[in-house]
C-alpha atoms as one frame of an Amber mdcrd trajectory, in Angstrom:
protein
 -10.339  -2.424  -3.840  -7.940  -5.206  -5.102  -7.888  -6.924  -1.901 -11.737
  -7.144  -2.221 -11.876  -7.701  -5.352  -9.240 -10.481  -5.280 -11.310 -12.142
  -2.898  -8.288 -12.298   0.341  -9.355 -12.005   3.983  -6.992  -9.455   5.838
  -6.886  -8.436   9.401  -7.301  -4.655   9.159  -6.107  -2.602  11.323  -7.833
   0.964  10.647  -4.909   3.708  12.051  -5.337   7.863  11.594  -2.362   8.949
  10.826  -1.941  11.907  13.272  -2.576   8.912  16.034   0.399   6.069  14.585
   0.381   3.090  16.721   3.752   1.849  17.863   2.794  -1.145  16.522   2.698
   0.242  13.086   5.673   1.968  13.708   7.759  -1.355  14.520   6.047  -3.523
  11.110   7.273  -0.293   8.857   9.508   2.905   9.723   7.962   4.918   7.158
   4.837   5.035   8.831   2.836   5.677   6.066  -0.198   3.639   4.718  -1.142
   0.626   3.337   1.327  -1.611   4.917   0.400  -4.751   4.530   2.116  -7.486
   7.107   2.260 -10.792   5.669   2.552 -14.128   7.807   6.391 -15.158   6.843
   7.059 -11.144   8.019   7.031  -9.660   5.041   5.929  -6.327   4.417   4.564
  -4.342   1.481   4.071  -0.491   2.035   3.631   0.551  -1.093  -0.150   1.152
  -2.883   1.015  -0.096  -6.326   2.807  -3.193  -4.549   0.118  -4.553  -2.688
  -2.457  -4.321  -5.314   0.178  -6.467  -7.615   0.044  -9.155  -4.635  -3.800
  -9.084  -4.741  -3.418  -9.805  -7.870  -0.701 -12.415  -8.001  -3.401 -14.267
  -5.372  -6.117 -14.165  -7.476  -6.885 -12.158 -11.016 -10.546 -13.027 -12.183
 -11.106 -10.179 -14.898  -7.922  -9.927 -15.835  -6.801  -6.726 -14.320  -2.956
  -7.150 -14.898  -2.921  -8.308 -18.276   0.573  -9.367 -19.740   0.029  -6.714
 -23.105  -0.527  -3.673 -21.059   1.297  -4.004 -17.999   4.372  -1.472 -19.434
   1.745   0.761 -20.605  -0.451   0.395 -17.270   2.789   0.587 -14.994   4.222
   4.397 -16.619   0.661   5.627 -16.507   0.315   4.564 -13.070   4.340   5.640
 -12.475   3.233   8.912 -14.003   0.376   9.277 -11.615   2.072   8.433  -8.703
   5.519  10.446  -8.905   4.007  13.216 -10.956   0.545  13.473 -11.021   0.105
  12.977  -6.900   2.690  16.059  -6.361   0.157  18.344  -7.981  -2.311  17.036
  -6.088  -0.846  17.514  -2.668   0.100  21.172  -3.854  -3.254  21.622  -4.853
  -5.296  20.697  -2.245  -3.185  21.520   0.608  -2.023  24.811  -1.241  -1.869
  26.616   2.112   1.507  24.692   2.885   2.984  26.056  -0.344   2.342  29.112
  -1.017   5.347  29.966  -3.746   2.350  29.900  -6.118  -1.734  29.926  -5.984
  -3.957  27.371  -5.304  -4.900  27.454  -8.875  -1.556  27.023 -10.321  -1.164
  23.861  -8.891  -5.042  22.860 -10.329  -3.570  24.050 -13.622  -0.183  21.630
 -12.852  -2.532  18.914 -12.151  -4.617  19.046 -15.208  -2.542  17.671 -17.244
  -2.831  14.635 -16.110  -6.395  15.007 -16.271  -6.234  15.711 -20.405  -4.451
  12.753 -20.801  -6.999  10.725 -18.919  -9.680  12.391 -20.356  -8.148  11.831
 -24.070  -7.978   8.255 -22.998 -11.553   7.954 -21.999 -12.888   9.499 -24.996
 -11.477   6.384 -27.124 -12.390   3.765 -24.571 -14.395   3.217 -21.756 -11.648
   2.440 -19.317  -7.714   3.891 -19.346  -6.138   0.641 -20.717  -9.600  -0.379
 -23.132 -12.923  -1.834 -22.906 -13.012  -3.293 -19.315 -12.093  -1.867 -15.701
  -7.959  -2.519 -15.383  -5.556  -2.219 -12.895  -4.583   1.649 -13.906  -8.198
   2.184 -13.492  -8.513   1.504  -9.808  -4.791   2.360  -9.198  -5.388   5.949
 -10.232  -9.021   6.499  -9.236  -8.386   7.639  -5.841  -6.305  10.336  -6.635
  -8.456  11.810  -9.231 -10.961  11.644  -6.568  -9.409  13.514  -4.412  -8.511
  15.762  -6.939 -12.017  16.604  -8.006 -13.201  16.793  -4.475 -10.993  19.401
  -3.600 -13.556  21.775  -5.637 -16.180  19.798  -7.001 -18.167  22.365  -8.665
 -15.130  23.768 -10.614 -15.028  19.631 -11.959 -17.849  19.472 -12.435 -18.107
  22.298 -14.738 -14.535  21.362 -16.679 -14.904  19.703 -20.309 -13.334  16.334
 -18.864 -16.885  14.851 -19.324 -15.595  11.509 -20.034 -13.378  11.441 -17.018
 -16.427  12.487 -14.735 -18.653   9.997 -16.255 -15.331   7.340 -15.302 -15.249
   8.606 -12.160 -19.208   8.620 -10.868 -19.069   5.705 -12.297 -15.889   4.271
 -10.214 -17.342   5.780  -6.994 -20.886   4.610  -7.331 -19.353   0.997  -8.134
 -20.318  -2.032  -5.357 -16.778  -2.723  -5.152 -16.020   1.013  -4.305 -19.072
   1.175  -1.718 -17.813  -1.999  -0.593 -14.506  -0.648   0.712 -15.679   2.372
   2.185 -16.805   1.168   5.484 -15.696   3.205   8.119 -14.073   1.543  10.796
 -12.834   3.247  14.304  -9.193   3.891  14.935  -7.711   0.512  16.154  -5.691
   0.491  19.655  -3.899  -2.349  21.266  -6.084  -5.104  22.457  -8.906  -4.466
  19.948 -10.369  -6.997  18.002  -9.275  -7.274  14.707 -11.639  -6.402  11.519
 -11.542  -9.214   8.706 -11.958  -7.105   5.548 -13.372  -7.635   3.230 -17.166
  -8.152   4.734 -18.658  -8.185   1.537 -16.945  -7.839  -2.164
């Protein structure tokens, strides 16, 4: 979303992770996604760090505004260290079963309450427009609420449900949610995005 919405033309390169290419392999040992190659060699394989060089390139609303950024960077730090460990407990649960499934829901909604205390002040998590922490921690919560939907759907976090319908029925959402088929050497290259 901050590649589209910074308005940069990448060469994507759509992988499934059960499937890595070698190729992905050789640009970043960690093999996990984004990784983003850049042409002096460079690469950026971290979520948080590529949206900040989106930015960097081009910032038209403001996203990454210099009076939030501490604020915006622990919520997003607690989201990503924290936050995303409840979420992998939760919704793959099977691979950890020390507790229940809904232990790990209740470990999780913490996180929530703080968003949703957030949201009740403001229309966004850092104030009245759509921020970096907004699209940096949408995802997850995402995938948190989809791994039961109706039990979200009938928690109190209305103002975090009206954030996130909102989020997902947003054109720059839709935008990057083209589905694309696994890339394999000697494929033509995708420019992303096709429309912003």
């Amino acid at each position: 979303m901050a590649i589209a919405y910074s308005g940069i033309t990448v060469e994507l390169r759509e992988v499934f992770l059960s499937n890595k290419p070698p190729s992905m392999l050789r640009v970043s040992p960690k093999a996990t996604v984004p990784i983003l190659l850049l042409p002096d060699g460079r690469v950026i394989d971290e979520s948080f760090d590529v949206m900040r060089w989106a930015l960097d390139y081009r910032d038209p609303d403001s996203w990454w505004r210099a009076h939030w950024r501490d604020e915006a960077t622990k919520l997003v730090e607690e989201n990503d260290f924290q936050f995303k460990t409840h979420l992998d407990h939760y919704k793959y649960s099977e691979r950890f079963p020390a507790q229940p499934k809904a232990y790990y829901r209740e470990q999780g909604e913490s996180f929530l309450s703080k968003l949703e205390q957030r949201l009740r002040q403001q229309p966004y998590l850092m104030g009245e427009e759509l921020s970096f922490s907004d699209v940096a921690i949408f995802p997850f919560v995402r995938q948190f609420a989809f791994v039961d939907k109706s039990w979200f759907d009938r928690t109190p976090y209305e103002y975090l449900q009206q954030w996130l319908d909102w989020l997902l029925g947003s054109p720059l959402f839709l935008c990057t949610m083209t589905k694309y088929p696994a890339w394999k050497a000697g494929d033509r290259l995708v420019a992303f995005p096709t429309t912003a």
